[in-house]
N, C-alpha and C positions, 0 to 999 in steps of 0.2 A: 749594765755594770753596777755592782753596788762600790756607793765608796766609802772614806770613813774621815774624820775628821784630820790625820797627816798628809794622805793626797790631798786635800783641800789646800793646808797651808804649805805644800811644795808645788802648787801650781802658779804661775805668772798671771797679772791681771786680765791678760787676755784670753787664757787657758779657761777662769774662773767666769770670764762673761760668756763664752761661747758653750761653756755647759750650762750655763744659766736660758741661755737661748735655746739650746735643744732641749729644755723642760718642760714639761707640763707645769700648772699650775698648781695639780695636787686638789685633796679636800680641805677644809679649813682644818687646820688641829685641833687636838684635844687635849687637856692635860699637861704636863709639868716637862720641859724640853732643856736639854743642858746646851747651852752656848757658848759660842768659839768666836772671838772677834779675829780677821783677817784683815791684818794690816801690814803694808808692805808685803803683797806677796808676791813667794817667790826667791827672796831674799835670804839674807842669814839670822834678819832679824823677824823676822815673822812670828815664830817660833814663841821666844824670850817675851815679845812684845802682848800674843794670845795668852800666856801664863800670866803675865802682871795685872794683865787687866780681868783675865777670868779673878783673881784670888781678889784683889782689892778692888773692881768699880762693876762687872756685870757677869752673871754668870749663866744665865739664860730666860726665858718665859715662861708664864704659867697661862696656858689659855683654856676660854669658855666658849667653845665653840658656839653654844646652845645661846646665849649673850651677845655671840657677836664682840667680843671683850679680849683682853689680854694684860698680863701683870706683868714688867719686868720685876728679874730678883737681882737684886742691887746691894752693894754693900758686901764688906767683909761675910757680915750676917746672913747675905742673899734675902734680906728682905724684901717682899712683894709689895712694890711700886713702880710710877711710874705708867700712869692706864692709856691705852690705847683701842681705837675701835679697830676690826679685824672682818673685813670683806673682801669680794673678789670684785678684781677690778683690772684695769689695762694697767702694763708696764711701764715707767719712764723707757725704758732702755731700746724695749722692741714693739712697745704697742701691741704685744700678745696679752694673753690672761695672765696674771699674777692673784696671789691673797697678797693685798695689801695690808700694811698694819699704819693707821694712819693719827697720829698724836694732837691733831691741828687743834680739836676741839676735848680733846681731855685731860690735856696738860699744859699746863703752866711752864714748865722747865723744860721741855722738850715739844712745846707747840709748829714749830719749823722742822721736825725731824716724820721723814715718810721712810720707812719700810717696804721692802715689795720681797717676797719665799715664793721661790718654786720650788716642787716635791723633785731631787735627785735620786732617791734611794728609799726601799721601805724608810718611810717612819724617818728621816732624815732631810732636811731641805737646806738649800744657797738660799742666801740672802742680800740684799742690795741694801742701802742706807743714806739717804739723801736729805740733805740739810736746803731747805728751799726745793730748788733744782737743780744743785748741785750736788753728785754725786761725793760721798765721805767715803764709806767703807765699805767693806764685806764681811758678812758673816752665816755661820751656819747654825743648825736647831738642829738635837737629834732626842727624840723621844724616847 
């Protein structure tokens, strides 16, 4: 089934982890990905909450596959920072394959913050967001 970034944010967190589980982990990306923060989902504020933060704090990645690398674009400007290294690795959630995006050793601001995308959709991937190992948020990448 392909989906697209509004199914995402009208699904329940539980809707969002179990498609996350029936995922492959995809190839590493390539290239410039618009992002979707999912927060509260399911809600009525999901929505309002994915717009304020795409416009004013994130608005998706720019990755190197060939690097092993990845840039978030941050800021009003969607300026490229914020680096992180970008491998396949196991899941927090299910101990399956994931691409990890891991911040530990490339950032400063964001050294406590782990990422893990599985491929949903051509060209489209869920994503998970854990602060330590504590799970934060969801969000999606669509190239």
């Amino acid at each position: 089934m392909a989906y697209d970034v509004q199914q995402l944010l009208d699904m329940s967190q539980q809707q969002l982890d179990e498609l996350f589980r029936a995922s492959p982990p995809g190839e590493i990306p390539n290239g410039q990905a618009d992002g979707t923060a999912i927060i509260a989902p399911g809600t009525h504020y999901t929505q309002s909450i994915a717009q304020i933060i795409n416009f004013f704090g994130w608005q998706g990645k720019v990755f190197d596959a060939a690097n092993g690398v990845l840039k978030n674009k941050v800021g009003v400007l969607g300026v490229e920072a914020i680096v992180a290294k970008v491998y396949q690795g196991s899941s927090w959630l299910d101990n399956k394959p994931c691409i990890v995006l891991d911040y530990s050793d490339t950032s400063f601001v964001a050294q406590w913050i782990r990422d893990e995308i599985r491929l949903i959709s051509p060209n489209f991937y869920l994503g998970k967001v854990y602060w330590g190992k504590d799970r934060l948020i969801d969000f999606c990448l669509q190239f």
